[in-house]
C-alpha positions in Angstrom: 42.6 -6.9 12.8 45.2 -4.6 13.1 47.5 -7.0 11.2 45.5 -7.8 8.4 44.5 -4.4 7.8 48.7 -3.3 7.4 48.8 -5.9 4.8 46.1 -4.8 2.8 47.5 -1.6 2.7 50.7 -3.0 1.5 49.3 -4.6 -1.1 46.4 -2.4 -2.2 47.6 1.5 -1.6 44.8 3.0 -1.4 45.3 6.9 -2.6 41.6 8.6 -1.1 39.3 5.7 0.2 40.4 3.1 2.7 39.1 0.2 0.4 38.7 1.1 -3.5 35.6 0.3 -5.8 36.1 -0.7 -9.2 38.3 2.3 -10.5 41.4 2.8 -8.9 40.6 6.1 -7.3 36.7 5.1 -6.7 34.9 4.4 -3.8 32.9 1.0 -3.1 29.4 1.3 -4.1 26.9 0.6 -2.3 25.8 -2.4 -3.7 29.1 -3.6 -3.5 29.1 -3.0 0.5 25.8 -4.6 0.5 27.4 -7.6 -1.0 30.5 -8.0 1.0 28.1 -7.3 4.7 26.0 -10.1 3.4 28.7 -12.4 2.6 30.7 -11.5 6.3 26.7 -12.4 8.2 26.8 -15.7 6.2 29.4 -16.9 8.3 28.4 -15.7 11.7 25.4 -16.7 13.6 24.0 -13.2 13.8 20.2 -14.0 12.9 19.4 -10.7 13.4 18.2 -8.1 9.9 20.9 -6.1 9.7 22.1 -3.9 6.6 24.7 -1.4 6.1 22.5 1.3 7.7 22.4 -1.2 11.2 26.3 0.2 11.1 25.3 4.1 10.8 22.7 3.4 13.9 25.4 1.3 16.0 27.7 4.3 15.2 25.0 6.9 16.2 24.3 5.2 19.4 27.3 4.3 20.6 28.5 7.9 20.0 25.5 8.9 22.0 26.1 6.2 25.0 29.7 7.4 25.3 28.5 10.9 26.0 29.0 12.7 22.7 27.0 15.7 22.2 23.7 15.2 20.1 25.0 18.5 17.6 28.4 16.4 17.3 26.4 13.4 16.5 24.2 15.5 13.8 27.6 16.8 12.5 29.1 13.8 12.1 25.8 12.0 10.2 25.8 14.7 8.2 21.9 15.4 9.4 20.6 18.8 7.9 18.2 18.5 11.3 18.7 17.6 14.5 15.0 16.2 14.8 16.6 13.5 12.2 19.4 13.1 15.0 17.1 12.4 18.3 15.7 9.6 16.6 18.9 7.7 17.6 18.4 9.0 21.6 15.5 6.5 22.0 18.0 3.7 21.3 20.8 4.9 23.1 21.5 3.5 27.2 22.6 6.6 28.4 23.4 6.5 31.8 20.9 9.1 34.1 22.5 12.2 34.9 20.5 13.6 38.3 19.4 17.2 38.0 21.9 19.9 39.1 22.5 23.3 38.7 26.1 24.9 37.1 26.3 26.3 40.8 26.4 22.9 42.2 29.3 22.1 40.7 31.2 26.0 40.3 32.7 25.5 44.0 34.5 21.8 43.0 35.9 23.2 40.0 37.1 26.6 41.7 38.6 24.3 44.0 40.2 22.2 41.5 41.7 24.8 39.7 43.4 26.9 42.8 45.0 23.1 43.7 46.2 23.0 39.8 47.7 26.6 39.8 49.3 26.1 43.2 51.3 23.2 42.0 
């Protein structure tokens, strides 16, 4: 991928947008994007619905399941809410966290810090 995507940028130059619409300074529009998803499903065997906003939610998610904070997640969407946000928690794996208290953990980090400052 990483290949093809230096050649592209060899030949296209792209000045603000990683792939150009029409226009050379343009974006894609969306029912350009639209397009180009449809034709990349066609040749997979994904039988799945999935449109462009599948991508937003997989981003969402996997932010979510790699421990990013929900108001980073609502930053990075752009969400004016966070209620719009926890929609994507009742998707996401996370792993369980078992209830503990900031204390629980104070004396391991103390300890970890004198052992850092020592060195």
């Amino acid at each position: 991928m990483a290949k093809g995507l230096k050649k592209y940028l060899a030949v296209e130059h792209p000045h603000i947008y990683l792939f150009n619409g029409k226009e050379p300074d343009a974006r894609y529009s969306t029912k350009g994007l639209s397009w180009v998803m449809r034709q990349a499903l066609k040749r997979t065997n994904i039988s799945k619905q999935v449109s462009l906003h599948s991508l937003r939610h997989s981003y969402a998610t996997h932010l979510l399941e790699d421990g990013v904070n929900i108001v980073s997640v609502k930053k990075l969407l752009g969400h004016a809410h966070i209620t719009t946000t926890m929609i994507y928690l009742h998707v996401a794996q996370c792993p369980i966290v078992v209830d503990h208290s900031p204390l629980d953990t104070l004396y391991k980090q103390q300890l970890c810090n004198k052992d850092r400052t020592s060195k």
